[in-house]
C-alpha positions in Angstrom: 0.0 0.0 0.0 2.6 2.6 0.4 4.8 1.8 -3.0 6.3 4.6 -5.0 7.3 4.7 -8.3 5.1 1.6 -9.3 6.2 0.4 -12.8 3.6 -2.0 -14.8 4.4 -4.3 -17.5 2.7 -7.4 -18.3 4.8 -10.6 -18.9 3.3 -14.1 -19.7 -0.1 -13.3 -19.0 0.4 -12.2 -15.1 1.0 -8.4 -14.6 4.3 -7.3 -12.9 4.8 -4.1 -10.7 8.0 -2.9 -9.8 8.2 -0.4 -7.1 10.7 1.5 -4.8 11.2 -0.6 -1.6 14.1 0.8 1.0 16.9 0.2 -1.0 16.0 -2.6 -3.3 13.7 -2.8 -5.9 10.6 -5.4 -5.0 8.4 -7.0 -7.6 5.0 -8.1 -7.3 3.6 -10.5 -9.6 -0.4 -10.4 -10.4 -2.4 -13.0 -11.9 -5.3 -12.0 -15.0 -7.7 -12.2 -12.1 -5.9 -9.7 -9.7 -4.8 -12.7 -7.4 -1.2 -11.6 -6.4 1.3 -14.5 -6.7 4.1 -13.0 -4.8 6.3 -10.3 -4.0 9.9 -10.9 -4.7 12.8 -8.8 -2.7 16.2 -9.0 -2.8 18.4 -9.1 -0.1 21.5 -9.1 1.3 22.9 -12.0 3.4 22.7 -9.9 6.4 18.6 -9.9 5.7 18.6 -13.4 5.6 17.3 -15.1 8.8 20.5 -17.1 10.5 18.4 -20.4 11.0 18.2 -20.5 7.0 21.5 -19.4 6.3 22.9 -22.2 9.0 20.3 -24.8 7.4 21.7 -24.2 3.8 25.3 -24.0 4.7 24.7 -27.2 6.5 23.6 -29.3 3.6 25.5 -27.0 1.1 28.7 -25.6 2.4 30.2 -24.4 -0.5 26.9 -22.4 -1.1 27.6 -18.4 -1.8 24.4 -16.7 0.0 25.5 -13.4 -1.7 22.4 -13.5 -4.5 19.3 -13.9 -2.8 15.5 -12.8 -3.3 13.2 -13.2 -0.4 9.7 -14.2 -1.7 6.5 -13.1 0.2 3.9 -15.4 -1.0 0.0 -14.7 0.0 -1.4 -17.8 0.3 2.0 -19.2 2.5 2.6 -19.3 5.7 6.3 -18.7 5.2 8.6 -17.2 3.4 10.4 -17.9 0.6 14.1 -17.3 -0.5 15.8 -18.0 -4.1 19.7 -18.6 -3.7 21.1 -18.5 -6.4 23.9 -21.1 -6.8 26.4 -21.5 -9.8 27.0 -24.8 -11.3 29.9 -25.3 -13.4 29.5 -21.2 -14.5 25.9 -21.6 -15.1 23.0 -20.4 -12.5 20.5 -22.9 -11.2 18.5 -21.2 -8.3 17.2 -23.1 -5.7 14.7 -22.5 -3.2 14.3 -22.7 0.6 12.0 -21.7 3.0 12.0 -20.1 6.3 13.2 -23.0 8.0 16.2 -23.3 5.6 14.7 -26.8 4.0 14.7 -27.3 0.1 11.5 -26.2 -1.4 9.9 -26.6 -4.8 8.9 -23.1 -5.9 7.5 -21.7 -9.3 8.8 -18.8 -9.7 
């Protein structure tokens, strides 16, 4: 409710606004309908809750937390986050939630 700057452009069907967030820019994504999908932040690692940082770097310790985006879903009970996570110099993002335990996510 109290976005500035609100940017809208329509991708795949479901309507995206961009808008001015503290220092980031978040993203919410809108379904046809109006139904919002998500809102997508990033964030810095020091953003990132330690239990999900520790949980990750426990299975994964060679994981960089450096490139993440927090995603607020409606409908969920807990957040999201998307770490990004290079595999032989390609990205493959994987997603955890606020527990730090591997989640399937369509982003």
């Amino acid at each position: 409710p109290n976005a500035t700057n609100v940017i809208w452009s329509k991708y795949r069907g479901d309507w995206i606004a961009t808008f001015g967030k503290g220092s980031f820019l978040s993203t919410a994504v809108y379904h046809a309908n109006g139904e919002r999908k998500d809102t997508r932040t990033p964030i810095t690692r020091d953003k990132m809750p330690k239990n999900v940082q520790e949980s990750i770097l426990k299975q994964r310790p060679d994981m960089k937390l450096d490139d993440a985006i927090r995603i607020e879903v409606p409908k969920g009970s807990k957040e999201i986050y998307r770490i990004k996570d290079m595999n032989e110099g390609k990205p493959a993002y994987k997603y955890y939630d606020a527990d730090g335990k591997p989640v399937k996510y369509d982003y």
